[in-house]
C-alpha positions in Angstrom: 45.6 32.9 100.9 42.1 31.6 100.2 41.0 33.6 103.6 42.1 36.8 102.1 40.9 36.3 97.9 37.9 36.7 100.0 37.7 39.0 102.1 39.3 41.3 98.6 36.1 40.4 96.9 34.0 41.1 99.1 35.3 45.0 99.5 35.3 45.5 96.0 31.4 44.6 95.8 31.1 47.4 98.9 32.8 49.7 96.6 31.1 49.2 93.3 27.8 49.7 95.1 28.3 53.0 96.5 28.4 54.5 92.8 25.3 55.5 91.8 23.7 53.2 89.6 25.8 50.5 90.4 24.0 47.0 89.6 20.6 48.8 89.2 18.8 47.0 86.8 15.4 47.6 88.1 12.7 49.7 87.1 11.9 52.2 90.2 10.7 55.4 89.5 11.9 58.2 91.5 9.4 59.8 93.8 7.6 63.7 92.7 8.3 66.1 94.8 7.6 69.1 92.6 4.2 70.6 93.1 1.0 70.0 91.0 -0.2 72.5 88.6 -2.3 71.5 86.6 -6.0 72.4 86.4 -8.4 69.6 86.0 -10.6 70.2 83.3 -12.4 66.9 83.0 -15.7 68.6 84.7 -17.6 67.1 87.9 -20.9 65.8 87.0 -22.4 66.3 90.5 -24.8 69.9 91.1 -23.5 71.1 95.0 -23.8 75.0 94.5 -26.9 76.6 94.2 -28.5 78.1 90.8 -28.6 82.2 90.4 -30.0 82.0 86.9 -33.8 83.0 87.4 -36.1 81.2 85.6 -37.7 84.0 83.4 -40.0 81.0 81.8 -44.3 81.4 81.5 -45.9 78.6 82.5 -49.0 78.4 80.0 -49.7 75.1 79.9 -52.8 75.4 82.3 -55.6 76.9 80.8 -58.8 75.4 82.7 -61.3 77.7 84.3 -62.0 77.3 88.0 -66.1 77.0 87.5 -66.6 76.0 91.5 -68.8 77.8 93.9 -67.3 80.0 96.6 -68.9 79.0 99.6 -66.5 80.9 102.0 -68.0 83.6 104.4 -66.8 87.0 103.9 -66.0 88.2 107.6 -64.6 91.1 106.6 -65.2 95.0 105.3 -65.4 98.0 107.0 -68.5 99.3 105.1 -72.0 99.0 107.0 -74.9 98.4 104.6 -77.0 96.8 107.0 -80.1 98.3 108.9 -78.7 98.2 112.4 -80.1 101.3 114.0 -77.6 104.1 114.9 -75.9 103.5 118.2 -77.1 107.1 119.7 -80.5 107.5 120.4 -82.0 111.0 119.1 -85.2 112.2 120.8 -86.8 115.4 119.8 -89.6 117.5 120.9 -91.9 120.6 120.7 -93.3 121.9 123.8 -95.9 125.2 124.5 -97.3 127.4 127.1 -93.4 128.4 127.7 -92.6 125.2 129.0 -89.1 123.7 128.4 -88.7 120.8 126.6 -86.1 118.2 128.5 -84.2 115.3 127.3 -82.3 112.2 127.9 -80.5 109.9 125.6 -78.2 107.3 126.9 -75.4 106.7 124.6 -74.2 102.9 125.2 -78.4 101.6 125.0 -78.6 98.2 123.8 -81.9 96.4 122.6 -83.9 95.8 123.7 -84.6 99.8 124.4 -87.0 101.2 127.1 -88.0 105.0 125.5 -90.5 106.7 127.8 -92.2 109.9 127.0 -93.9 111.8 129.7 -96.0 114.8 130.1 -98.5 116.5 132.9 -100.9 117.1 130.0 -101.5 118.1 126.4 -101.1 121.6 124.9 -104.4 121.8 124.0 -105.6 121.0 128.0 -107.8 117.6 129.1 -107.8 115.1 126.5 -106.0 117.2 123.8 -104.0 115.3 121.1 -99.7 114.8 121.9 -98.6 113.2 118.7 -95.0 110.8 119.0 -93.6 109.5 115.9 -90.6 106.9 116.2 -88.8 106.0 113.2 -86.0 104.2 114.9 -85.8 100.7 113.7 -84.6 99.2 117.2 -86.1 96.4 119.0 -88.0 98.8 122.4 -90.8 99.0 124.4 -92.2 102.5 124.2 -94.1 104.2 127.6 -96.3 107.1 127.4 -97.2 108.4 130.5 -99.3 111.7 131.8 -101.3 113.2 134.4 -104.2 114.1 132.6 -106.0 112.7 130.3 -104.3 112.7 126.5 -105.2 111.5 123.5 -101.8 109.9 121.6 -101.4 110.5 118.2 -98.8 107.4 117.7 -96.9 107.6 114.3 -94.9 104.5 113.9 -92.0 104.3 110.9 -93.5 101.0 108.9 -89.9 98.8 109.9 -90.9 99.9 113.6 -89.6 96.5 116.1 -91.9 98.5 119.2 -92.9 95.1 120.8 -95.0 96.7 123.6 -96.7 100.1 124.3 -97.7 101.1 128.1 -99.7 104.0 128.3 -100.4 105.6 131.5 -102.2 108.4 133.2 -104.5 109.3 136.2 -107.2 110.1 134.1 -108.2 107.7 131.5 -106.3 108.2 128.3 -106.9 107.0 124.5 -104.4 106.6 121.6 -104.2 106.2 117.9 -101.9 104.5 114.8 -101.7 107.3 112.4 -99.0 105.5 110.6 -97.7 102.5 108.7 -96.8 100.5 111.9 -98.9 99.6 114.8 -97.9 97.5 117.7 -99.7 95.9 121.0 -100.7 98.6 123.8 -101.2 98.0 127.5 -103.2 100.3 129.4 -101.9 100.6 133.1 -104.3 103.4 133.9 -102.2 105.1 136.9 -98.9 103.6 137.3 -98.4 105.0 140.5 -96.0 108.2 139.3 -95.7 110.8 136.4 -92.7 113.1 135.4 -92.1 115.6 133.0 -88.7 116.7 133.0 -85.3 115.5 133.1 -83.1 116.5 135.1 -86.2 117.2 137.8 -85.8 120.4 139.0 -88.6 120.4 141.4 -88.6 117.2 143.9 -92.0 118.6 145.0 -94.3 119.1 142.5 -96.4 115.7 142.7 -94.6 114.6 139.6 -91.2 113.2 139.9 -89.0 111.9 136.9 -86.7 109.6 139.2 -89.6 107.9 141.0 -91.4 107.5 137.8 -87.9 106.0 136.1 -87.9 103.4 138.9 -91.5 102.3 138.2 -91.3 101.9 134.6 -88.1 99.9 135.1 -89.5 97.3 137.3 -92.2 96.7 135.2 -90.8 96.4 132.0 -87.3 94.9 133.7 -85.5 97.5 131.3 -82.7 99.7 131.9 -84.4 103.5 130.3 -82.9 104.3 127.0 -84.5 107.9 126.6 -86.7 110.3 128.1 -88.4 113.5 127.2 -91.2 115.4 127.7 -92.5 118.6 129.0 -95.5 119.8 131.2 -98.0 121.3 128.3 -96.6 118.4 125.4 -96.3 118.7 122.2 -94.9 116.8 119.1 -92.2 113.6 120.3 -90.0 111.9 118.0 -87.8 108.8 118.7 -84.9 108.6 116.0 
């Protein structure tokens, strides 16, 4: 009897906690399943996007003067205001008798410049006058060179950078400054070769241009810049 008061008990108790609720006396709080909602509004205090408001603000706070001394060098500029000589040489000249005048300017000359002017003789004959006036500014050695004897009439521009001036001829020759400028002169007396004309259209004639070219050269150890000349000369200008 005891054995089964028991074992009755105990199924009841089974039974009363199937029913929901049964004997719950504690406080649990079922879970939330439902989705959340809400917007949080409480703000985050922490900047991670960027700003796209420009800042249309003036700074005018500093108002000192910069009073310090540019000492930077100005490299550039495309305007030449210098007194660098033209790059081309320009040679011009007046012959008579019917005589051509010839001519020879080498484009790419550098300085220093070898400028030769060369005649047989003067317009006038023997010891007549050939003037030559050179107002080109460019370091050069300047060669005047004849057959017969001529008296140079040398004009030279007063900012003249002619370092040396060879004169040569068979027959002795004299010269003159008629200008501002005057520079050293070496007498060679007869150099060995005259010329005349450029190209040389006569191989023959006792006066060739090439051979003379190759003399002056050696001497002065200068490539020629210019030539020009004629056989009665005349008026010469180096530009």
């Amino acid at each position: 009897m005891l054995y089964l008061l028991t074992a009755c008990i105990d199924v009841g108790l089974v039974k009363q906690d199937d029913r929901p609720g049964a004997f719950d006396t504690g406080n649990d709080v079922p879970s939330d399943t439902s989705a959340d909602t809400s917007v949080d509004t409480t703000g985050d205090t922490q900047d991670t996007g960027a700003e796209t408001d420009p800042d249309t603000s003036v700074d005018t706070s500093d108002t000192t003067t910069d009073t310090s001394p540019d000492t930077s060098t100005d490299t550039g500029g495309s305007e030449d205001t210098g007194d660098e000589p033209p790059t081309t040489i320009v040679v011009d000249g007046v012959c008579s008798g019917g005589y051509a005048y010839s001519a020879y300017a080498d484009p790419a000359a550098t300085e220093p410049e070898l400028n030769i002017v060369g005649v047989y003789e003067s317009q006038s004959g023997t010891g007549g006058p050939v003037s030559v006036s050179v107002t080109r500014t460019a370091e050069m050695v300047l060669v005047l060179t004849s057959y017969s004897s001529v008296d140079w009439q040398i004009d030279l521009d007063a900012a003249h950078d002619v370092t040396e001036i060879i004169v040569s001829s068979y027959d002795a020759s004299t010269w003159t400054f008629t200008g501002a400028g005057a520079a050293p002169v070496t007498y060679v007396g007869w150099i060995g070769e005259c010329g005349y004309e450029i190209p040389d259209m006569d191989p023959h004639s006792g006066c060739e241009t090439p051979d003379l070219q190759a003399v002056v050269e050696g001497r002065t150890g200068l490539a020629m810049s210019s030539f020009q000349g004629c056989y009665a000369g005349g008026d010469y200008r180096v530009e």
